[in-house]
N, C-alpha and C positions, 0 to 999 in steps of 0.2 A: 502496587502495579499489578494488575489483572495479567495473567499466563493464558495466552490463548492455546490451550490445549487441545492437538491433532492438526496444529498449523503446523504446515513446512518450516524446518528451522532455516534452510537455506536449499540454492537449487542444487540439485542432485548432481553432482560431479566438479560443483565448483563452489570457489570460494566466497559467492555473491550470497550474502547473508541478509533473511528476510525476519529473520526475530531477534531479541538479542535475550540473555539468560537471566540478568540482574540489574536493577536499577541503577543506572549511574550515581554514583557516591556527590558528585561533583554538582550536581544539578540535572534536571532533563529537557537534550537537546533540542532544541526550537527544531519545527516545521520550517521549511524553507522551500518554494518551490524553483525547483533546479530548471533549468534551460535543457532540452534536448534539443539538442544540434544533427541534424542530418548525418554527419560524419561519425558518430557512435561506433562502437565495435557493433559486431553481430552478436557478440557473447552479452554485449548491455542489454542488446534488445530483446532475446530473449529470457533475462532476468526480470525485464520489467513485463514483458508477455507470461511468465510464469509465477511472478507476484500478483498482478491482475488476476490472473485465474483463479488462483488462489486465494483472493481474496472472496471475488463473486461464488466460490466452493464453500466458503465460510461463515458467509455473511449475507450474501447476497444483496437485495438490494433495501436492506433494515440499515440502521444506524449502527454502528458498531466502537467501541473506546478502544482509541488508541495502544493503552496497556501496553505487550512486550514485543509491538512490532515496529522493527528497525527504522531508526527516524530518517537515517540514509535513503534506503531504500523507498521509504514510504515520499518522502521529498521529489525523487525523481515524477511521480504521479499530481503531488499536492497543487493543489488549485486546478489544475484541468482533470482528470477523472476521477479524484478523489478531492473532497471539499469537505468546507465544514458542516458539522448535521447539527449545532447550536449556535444561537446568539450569544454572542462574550465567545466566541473560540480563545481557546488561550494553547498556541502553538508549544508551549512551552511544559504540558500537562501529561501525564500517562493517560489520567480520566479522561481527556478533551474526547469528544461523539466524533466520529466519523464518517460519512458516506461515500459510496460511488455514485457518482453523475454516467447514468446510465447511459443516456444519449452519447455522451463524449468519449464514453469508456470504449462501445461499439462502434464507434468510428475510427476510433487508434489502435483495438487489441482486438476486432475481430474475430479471433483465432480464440479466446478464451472464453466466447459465449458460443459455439457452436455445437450445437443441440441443445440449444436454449429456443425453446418459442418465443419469434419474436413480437415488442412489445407495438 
């Protein structure tokens, strides 16, 4: 499992966790793309506006492997601004490619590409 090293491990003052430390013993947990519901805390929406960022800080808009970032967290995003960046995705992979769907990403997190030229 790839360590993506100078990622946020989680957001600063809370328990919303954006990496995790060690590969699950058990197997590793499938992608799943979660439902955001209008009714969210504020504390969610900023987790997922601080994980976006964070991601576009890291990666930008290259392909990147999933490796040791939180399938949780990464779920909330999966299938609308973050997608698969191979054919065969296997949700269930450390190695599985990554990208952000740029277009999608700037329409829901705004606030995470600002001083970013846009494209």
């Amino acid at each position: 499992m790839l360590k993506h090293r100078g990622f946020p491990g989680r957001l600063p003052g809370t328990d919303f966790q954006f990496t995790i430390r060690r590969a699950n013993p058990k197997g590793v947990t499938k992608l799943i793309a979660r439902e955001r519901f209008r009714d969210r805390s504020p504390a969610d929406r900023r987790a997922d506006l601080a994980f976006m960022a964070a991601l576009w800080d890291a990666f930008g808009d290259a392909p990147f492997e999933r490796g040791n970032l939180d399938a949780g967290r990464l779920s909330w995003l999966f299938g609308r601004e973050v997608v698969p960046a191979e054919e065969g995705f296997d949700p269930e992979s450390y190695d599985a490619l990554l990208k952000i769907d740029l277009p999608r990403a700037r329409a829901a997190f705004p606030e995470a590409f600002e001083g970013e030229e846009s494209a």
